[in-house]
C-alpha positions in Angstrom: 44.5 -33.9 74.2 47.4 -35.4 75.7 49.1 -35.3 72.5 48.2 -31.4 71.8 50.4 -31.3 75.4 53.4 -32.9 75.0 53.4 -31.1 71.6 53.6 -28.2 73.4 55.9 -29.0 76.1 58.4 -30.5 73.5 58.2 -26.6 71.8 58.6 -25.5 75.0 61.7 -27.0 76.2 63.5 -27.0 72.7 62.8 -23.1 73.1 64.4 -23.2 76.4 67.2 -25.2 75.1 67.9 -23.0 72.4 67.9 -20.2 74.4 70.2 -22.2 76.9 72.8 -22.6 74.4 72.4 -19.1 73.0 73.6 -18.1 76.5 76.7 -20.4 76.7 74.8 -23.2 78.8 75.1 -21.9 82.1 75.6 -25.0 85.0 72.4 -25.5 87.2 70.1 -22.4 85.3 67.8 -25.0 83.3 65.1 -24.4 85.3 64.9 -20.7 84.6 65.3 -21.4 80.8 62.4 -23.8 80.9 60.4 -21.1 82.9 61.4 -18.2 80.4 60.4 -20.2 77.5 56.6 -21.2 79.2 56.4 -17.7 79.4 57.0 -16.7 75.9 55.3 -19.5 74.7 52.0 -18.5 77.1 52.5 -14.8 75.3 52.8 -16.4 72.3 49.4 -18.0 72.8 47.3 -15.3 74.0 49.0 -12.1 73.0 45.7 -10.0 74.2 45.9 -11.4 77.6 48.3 -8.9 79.3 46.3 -5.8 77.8 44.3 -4.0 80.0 41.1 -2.3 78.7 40.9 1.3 77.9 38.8 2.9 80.2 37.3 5.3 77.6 36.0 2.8 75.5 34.3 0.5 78.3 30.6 0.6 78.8 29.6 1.7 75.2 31.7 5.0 75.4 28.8 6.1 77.6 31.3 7.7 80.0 30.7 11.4 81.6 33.8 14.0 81.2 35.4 14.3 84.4 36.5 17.3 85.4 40.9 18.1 85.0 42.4 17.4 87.5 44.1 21.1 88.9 47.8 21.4 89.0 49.2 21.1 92.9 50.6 24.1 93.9 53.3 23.6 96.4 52.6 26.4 99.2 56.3 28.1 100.4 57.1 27.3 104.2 57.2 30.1 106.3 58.2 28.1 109.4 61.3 29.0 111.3 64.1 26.2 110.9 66.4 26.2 113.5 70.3 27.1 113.0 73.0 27.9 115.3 71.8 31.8 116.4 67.9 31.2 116.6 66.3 30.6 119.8 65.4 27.1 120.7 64.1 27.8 123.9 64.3 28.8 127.7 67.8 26.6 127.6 70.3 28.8 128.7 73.4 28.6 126.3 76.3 28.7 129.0 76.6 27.1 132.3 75.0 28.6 135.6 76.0 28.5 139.0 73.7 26.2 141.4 72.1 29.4 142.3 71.0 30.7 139.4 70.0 27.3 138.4 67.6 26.9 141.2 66.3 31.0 140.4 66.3 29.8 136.7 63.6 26.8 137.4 62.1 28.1 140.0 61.0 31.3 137.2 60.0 28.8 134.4 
């Protein structure tokens, strides 16, 4: 068994070596070769791993039709978005004298 993995690992990093070379042999990036090529090797290995299984077919096929799914329909929005000339309020748009100011808050 041991033999089965430095097999492997010498596979491994003369892939990543390879590929390291390939890409002009980049200072202090062998690390990420030697990671790139474990991965390609582990796809290598088991290229059904990564698949995930189609719903349709689990369970025997035994699975009810679901209903479509209804298209969103986007409502329009009637709300009021406020500009310069629509009212935002009780705020008086110019400035009062004191006494109007006191009539104005004592009224709201």
């Amino acid at each position: 068994m041991a033999t089965a993995r430095t097999a492997s690992d010498r596979r491994i990093r003369a892939h990543a070596m390879r590929m390291w070379r390939a890409d002009g042999a980049p200072e202090g990036r062998e690390a990420e070769y030697l990671e790139r090529a474990r991965e390609l090797e582990a796809i290598a290995a088991n290229p059904q791993a990564g698949l995930l299984p189609n719903p349709m077919t689990q369970h025997g096929g035994a699975i009810p039709p679901i209903q479509p799914v209804e298209e969103a329909e986007l409502e329009e929005n009637l709300g009021e978005f406020p500009g310069r000339l629509t009212d935002q309020g009780n705020r008086p748009s110019v400035p009062m004298t004191r006494k109007k100011a006191l009539r104005f808050l004592r009224e709201t």
